[in-house]
Structures are given as structure tokens and as C-alpha cells.
N, C-alpha and C positions, 0 to 999 in steps of 0.2 A: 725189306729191312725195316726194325720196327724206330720211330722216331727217337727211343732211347739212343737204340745202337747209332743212332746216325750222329747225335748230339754226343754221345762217348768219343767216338769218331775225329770230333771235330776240337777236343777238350786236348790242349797241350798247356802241360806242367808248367813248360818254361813263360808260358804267356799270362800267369794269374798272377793276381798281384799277392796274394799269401805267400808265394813261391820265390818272387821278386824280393817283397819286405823281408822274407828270413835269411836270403840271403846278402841283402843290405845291413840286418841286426846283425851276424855270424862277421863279417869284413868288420865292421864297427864293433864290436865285443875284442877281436882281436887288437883292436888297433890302442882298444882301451884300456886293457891289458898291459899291451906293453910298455903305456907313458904314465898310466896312474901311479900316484906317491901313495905311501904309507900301504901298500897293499889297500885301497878302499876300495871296495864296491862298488858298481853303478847306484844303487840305492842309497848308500851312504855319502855317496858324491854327494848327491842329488839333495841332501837335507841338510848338508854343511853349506852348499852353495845358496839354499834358499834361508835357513837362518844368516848368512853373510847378508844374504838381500834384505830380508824381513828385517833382522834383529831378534830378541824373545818372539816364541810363537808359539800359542797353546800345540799339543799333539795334532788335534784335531785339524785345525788350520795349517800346520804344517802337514799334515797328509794330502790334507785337498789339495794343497799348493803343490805337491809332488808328485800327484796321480795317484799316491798308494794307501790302502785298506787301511783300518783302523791296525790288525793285525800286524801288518808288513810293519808300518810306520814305527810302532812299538817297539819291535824286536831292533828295527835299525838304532832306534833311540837308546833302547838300553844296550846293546853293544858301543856303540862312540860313548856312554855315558863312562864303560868299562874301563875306555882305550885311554879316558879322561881329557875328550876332545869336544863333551859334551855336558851339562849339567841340568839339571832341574829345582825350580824354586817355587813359590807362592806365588800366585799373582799379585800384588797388592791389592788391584784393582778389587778382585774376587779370589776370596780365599779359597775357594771349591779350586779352581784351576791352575793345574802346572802351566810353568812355561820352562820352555826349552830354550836353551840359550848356548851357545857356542865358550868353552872354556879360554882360558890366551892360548893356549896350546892350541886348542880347537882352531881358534883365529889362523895360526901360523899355519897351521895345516891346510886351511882351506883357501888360503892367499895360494898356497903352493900346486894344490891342486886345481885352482883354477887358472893356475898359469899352465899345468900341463890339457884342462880341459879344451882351452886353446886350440894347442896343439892337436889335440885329437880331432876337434870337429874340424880345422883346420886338412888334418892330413885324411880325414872321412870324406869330405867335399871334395877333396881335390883334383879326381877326375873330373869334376865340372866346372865350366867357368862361371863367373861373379854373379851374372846373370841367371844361369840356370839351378846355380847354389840355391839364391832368393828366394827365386820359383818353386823348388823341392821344396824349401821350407814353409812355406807358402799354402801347397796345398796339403802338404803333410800334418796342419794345423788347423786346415778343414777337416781329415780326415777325423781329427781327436777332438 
């Protein structure tokens, strides 16, 4: 038997971690799903929650700050821009650059969605206990 076949062999699905995390993403997509307000997106969570943090924030900045592309970041922006939960202005600072900034609407909606996002990481954890929560998160912020 050639050492491929023996290493094919020995390769189970259920023990890789690609395997593990998609099925941790698919349980948590569902669970977020069901509690998120206004129909939002993970990705549009994700830029209401970090403008609530930041305040105004060029695009740029707010991508890095969310993990996403120039492109991704864009599109989420001009849609919440649509939804009128989100807007754009001058820097004053520097007039070359927009910033992005959370509408009042924008504001109510991401108070609200950060009370069901709560919830969600809440009921995503919740097979584990306090400690092992930490831990997941822990090394899961090595990983990224």
C-alpha cells in the first residue's frame, strides 16, 4: 500500500477542523437568522455594530475593522445607506474622504440589533460552559 493510500486511509471528515468550523458557521447562521431585526445581514450587523462603536468611520477603516474587502464593505454601505440607517458626509478633517456614520434610525436599529446579537452569541455558546465559551473564543482569535 502506497503511503498516499495509507494517509487517505487514516483522513476522517468529521475530525478536520474545516469540517467542524462549517458546521459551527451553519448552527450559528441559523440561530441568526432567527433573532436578527430588520431582516439585517451578518455583514450589515457587523458595520452598524462597529459604527455604534467607532462613531463616523472612513469606509476604509470600517472594513478593516469588520474583516471585509473594499468591495464587500461598499455594497453593505450603500445598501443601509438605501434602508436610510446609514449616511455619508465630508470629512471635515480631509475633504477627499467620506465618512460613514449611523442615521437616528440607523442608531435605533442597531441598539436593537445588538440586543438580539446578545442573544444570539448567547444561544450559539450555549452548549458550553463560561469557561469553555472564553476558551473558544480565545483561540478562535488566534486563529484570525
Amino acid at each position: 500500500m502506497s503511503e498516499t493510500m495509507a494517509l487517505a486511509d487514516d483522513y476522517r471528515l468529521d475530525d478536520q477542523v474545516g469540517f467542524r468550523l462549517r458546521q459551527a458557521t451553519q448552527r450559528h447562521t441559523a440561530i441568526f437568522a432567527e433573532h436578527m431585526v430588520e431582516g439585517l445581514t451578518p455583514t450589515q450587523f457587523a458595520a452598524m455594530a462597529k459604527l455604534r462603536e467607532l462613531g463616523p468611520a472612513s469606509q476604509n477603516l470600517l472594513g478593516r475593522r469588520t474583516a471585509m474587502d473594499a468591495a464587500t464593505i461598499k455594497g453593505v454601505i450603500d445598501r443601509l445607506r438605501e434602508r436610510g440607517l446609514a449616511e455619508t458626509r465630508r470629512d471635515p478633517a480631509d475633504g477627499r474622504r467620506l465618512l460613514v456614520a449611523l442615521t437616528p434610525e440607523g442608531r435605533r436599529v442597531a441598539a436593537e440589533a445588538i440586543a438580539a446579537g446578545r442573544i444570539i452569541t448567547e444561544e450559539t455558546l450555549g452548549p458550553l460552559n463560561a469557561t469553555e465559551q472564553r476558551r473558544l473564543l480565545d483561540l478562535l482569535a488566534k486563529l484570525g
